[in-house]
C-alpha positions in Angstrom: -3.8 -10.7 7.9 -4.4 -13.4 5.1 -3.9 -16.4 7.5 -6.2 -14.9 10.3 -8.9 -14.0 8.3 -11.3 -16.8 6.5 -13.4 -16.4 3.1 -16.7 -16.5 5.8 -14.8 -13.5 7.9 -14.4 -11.6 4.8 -18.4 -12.1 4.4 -19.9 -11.6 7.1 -17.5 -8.3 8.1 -18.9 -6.9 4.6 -14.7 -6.5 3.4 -15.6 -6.5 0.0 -17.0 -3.3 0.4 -14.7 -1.3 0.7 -10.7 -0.8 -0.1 -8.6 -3.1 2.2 -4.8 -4.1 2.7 -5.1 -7.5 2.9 -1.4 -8.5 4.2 0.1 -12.2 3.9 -1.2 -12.9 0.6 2.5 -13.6 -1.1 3.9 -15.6 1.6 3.9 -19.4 -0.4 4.3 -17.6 -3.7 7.3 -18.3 -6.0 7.0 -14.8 -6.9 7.7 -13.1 -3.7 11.8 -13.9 -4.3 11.6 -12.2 -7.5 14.1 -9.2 -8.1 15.0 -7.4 -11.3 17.8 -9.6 -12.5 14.8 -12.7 -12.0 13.0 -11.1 -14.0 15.3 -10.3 -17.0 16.5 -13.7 -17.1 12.9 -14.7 -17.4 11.4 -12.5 -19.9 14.2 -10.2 -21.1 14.0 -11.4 -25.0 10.3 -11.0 -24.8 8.4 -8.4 -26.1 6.2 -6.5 -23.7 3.4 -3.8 -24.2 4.5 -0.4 -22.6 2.2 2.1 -23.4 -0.1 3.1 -26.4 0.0 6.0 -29.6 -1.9 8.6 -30.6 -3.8 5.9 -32.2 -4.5 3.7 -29.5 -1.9 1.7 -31.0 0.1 -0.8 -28.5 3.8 0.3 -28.6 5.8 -3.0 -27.3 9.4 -3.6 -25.5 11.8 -6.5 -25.4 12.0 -6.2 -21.2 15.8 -6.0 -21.8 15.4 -2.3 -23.4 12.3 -1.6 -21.2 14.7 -2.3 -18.0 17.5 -0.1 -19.6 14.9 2.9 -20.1 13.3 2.5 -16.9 16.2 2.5 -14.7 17.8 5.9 -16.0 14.6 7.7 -17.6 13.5 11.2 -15.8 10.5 11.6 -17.7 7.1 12.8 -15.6 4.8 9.7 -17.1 7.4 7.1 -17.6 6.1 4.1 -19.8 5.1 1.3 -17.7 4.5 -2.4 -18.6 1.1 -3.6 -18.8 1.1 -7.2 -19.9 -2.3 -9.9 -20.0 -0.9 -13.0 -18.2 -2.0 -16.5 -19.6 -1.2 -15.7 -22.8 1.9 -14.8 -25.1 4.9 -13.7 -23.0 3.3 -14.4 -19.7 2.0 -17.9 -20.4 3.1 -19.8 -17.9 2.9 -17.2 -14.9 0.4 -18.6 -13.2 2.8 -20.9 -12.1 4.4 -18.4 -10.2 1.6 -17.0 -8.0 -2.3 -18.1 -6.3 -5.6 -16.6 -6.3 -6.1 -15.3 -3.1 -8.7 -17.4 -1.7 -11.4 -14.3 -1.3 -10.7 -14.2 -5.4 -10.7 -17.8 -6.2 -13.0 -19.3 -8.9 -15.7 -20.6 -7.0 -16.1 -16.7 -6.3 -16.1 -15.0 -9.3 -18.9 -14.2 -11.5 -17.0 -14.3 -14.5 -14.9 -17.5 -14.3 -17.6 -19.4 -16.0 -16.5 -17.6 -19.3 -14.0 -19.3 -21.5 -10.5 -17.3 -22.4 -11.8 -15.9 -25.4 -15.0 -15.0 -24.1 -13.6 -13.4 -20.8 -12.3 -9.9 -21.4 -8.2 -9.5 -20.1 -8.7 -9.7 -16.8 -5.5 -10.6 -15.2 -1.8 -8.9 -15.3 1.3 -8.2 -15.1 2.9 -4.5 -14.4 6.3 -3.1 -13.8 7.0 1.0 -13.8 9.5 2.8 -12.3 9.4 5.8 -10.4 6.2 8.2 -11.3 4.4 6.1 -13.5 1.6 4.3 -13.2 -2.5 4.1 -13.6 -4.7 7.5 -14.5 -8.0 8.0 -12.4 -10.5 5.6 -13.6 -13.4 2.7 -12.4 -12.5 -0.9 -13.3 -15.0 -2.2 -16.2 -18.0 -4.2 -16.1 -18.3 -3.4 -12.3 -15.5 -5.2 -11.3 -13.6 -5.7 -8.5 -9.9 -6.0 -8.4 -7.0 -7.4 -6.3 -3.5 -5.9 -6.9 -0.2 -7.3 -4.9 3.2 -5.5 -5.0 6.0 -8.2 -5.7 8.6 -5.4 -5.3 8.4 -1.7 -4.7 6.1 0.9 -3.3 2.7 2.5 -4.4 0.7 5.5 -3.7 -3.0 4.9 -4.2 -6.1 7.1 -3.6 -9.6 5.9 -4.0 -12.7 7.4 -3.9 -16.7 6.1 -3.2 -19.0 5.6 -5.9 -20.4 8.7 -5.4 -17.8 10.7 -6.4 -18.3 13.0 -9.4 -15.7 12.9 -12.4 -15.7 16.1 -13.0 -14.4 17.0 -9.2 -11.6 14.2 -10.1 -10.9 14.8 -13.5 -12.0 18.9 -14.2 -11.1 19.8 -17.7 -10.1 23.1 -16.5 -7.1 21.7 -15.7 -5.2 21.9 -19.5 -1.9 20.0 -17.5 -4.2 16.8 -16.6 -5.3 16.3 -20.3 -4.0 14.2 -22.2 -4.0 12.0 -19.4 -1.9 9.5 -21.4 0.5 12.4 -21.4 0.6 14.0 -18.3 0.3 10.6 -16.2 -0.8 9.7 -12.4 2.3 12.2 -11.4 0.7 15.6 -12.7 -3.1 14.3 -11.0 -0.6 13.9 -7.8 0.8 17.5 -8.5 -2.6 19.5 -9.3 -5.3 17.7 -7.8 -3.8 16.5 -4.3 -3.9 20.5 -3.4 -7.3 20.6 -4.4 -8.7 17.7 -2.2 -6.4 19.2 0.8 -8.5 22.1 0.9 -11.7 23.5 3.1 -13.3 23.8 -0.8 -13.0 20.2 -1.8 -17.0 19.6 -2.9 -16.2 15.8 -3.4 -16.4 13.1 -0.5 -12.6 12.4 1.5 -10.6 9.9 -0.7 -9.4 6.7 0.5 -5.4 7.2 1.1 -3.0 3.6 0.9 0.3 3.4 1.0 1.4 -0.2 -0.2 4.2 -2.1 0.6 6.3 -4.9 -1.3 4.0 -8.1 -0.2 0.8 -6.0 0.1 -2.3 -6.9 -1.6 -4.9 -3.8 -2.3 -8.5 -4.8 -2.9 -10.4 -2.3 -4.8 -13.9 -2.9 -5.0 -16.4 -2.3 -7.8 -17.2 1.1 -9.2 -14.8 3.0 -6.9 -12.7 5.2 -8.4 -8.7 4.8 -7.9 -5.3 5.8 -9.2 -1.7 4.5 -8.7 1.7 5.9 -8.3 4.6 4.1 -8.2 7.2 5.5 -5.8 10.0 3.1 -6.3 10.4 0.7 -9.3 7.9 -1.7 -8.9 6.5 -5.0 -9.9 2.7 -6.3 -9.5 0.2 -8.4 -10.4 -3.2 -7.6 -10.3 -6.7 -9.3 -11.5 -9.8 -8.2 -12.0 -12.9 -10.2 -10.8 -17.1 -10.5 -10.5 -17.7 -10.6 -7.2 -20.6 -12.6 -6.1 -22.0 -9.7 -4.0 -22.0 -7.4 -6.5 -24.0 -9.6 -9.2 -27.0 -7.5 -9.4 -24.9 -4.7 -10.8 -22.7 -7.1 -12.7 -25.9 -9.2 -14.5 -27.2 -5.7 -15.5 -23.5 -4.1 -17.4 -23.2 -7.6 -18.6 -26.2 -7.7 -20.5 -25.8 -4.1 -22.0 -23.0 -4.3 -22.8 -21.8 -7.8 -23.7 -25.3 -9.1 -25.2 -23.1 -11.4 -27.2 -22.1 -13.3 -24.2 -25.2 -12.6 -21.9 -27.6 -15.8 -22.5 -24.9 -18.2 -21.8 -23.0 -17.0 -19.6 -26.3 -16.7 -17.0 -26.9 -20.1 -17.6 -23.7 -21.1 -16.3 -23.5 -18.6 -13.8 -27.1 -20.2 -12.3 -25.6 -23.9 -13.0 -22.5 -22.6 -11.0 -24.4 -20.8 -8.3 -28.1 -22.1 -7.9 -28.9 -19.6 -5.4 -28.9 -16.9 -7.8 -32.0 -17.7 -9.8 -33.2 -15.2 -12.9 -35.7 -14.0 -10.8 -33.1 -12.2 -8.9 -31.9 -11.0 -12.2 -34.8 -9.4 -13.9 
């Protein structure tokens, strides 16, 4: 419960560690009232990412045709919306929702970085039934929060450990392309798999979460999403300060453009972590 348990608590019982429910979180946000006809009369003009080409390509929505696809499509992998807040459409969002306190600023290795230094980090997403996110780990060893607004979600999660060849085997030609076959088909041909005595991969994590429900996903585990109503969410991705051995060393391999600075601030910000604890 959000109101019952303190940033300390979250410490000291060693939450960050693993996947939690954290329930509570919406209850002051504007964003908790929203419905579909909210959100058309918000956005519906605006033009939305939905999904990508065979190039990579962004392929973008007004939310108006987005809404009318959504709500009679029957496709497997439906498109789903998959928009950076703070910037273009979703500007002024932040008005409509907090940081959960265990997320904030002061916690979060990475909000010493500027906009255009910080990778997008934070979003909005809306699907409708069957679509949602492929297996993957979040980048740069983050962490991430995700809170339904509306709608349900399936999610399965998995320990570091886990192989990606047990979750994603190429063997499987109806997983590949996963842009194609979606979170549905990995639902359809893997979930059999992991039922059985020959699983060789550890148990998964198993969640499902409710409109008002916050999932915390912590770094490097694996996950995946399927939407089982039309659903709405937004979901941000952070450094936390446990993790920043790990983070430190992705950080400088693979953003050396940002590295120098960013540990300067991030010792100005937190003294405690000196370089020593980084080299």
């Amino acid at each position: 419960e959000y109101e019952k348990c303190s940033p300390d608590e979250w410490d000291s019982q060693g939450y960050g560690f693993t996947p939690q429910v954290i329930k509570g979180v919406t209850s002051y946000w504007p964003a908790k009232e929203w419905t579909e006809e909210t959100i058309r009369s918000k956005w519906g003009q605006k033009s939305f990412r939905v999904g990508s080409d065979e190039d990579d390509q962004d392929v973008r929505l007004s939310l108006d045709d987005f809404l009318s696809y959504h709500n009679s499509n029957t496709d497997d992998n439906p498109m789903y919306m998959f928009e950076h807040i703070g910037e273009g459409p979703l500007e002024d969002l932040l008005d409509e929702f907090s940081i959960p306190k265990y997320f904030d600023k002061s916690r979060d290795f990475f909000s010493v970085l500027s906009t255009d230094e910080r990778p997008p980090h934070r979003w909005m997403l809306y699907g409708g039934q069957r679509s949602g996110s492929a297996i993957h780990k979040d980048p740069l060893c983050t962490s991430a929060w995700n809170t339904s607004l509306f709608g349900r979600k399936r999610w399965m999660l998995f320990p570091p450990e886990a192989r990606k060849i047990h979750l994603m085997p190429p063997s499987i030609e109806a997983l590949w392309p996963a842009r194609i076959s979606g979170p549905s088909a990995w639902f359809e041909y893997m979930l059999p798999r992991i039922r059985s005595e020959k699983w060789r991969g550890p148990p998964p994590v198993e969640i499902l979460q409710d409109a008002g429900e916050t999932v915390y996903v912590p770094n490097n585990w694996w996950h995946i999403v399927l939407n089982l109503d039309p659903a709405v969410a937004v979901t941000q991705n952070i450094g936390a300060l446990h993790d920043y051995e790990s983070i430190e060393d992705v950080v400088r391999r693979k953003r050396p453009d940002i590295y120098d600075e960013w540990l300067v601030r991030v010792q100005k910000s937190w003294p405690e972590y000196s370089r020593s604890k980084f080299t």
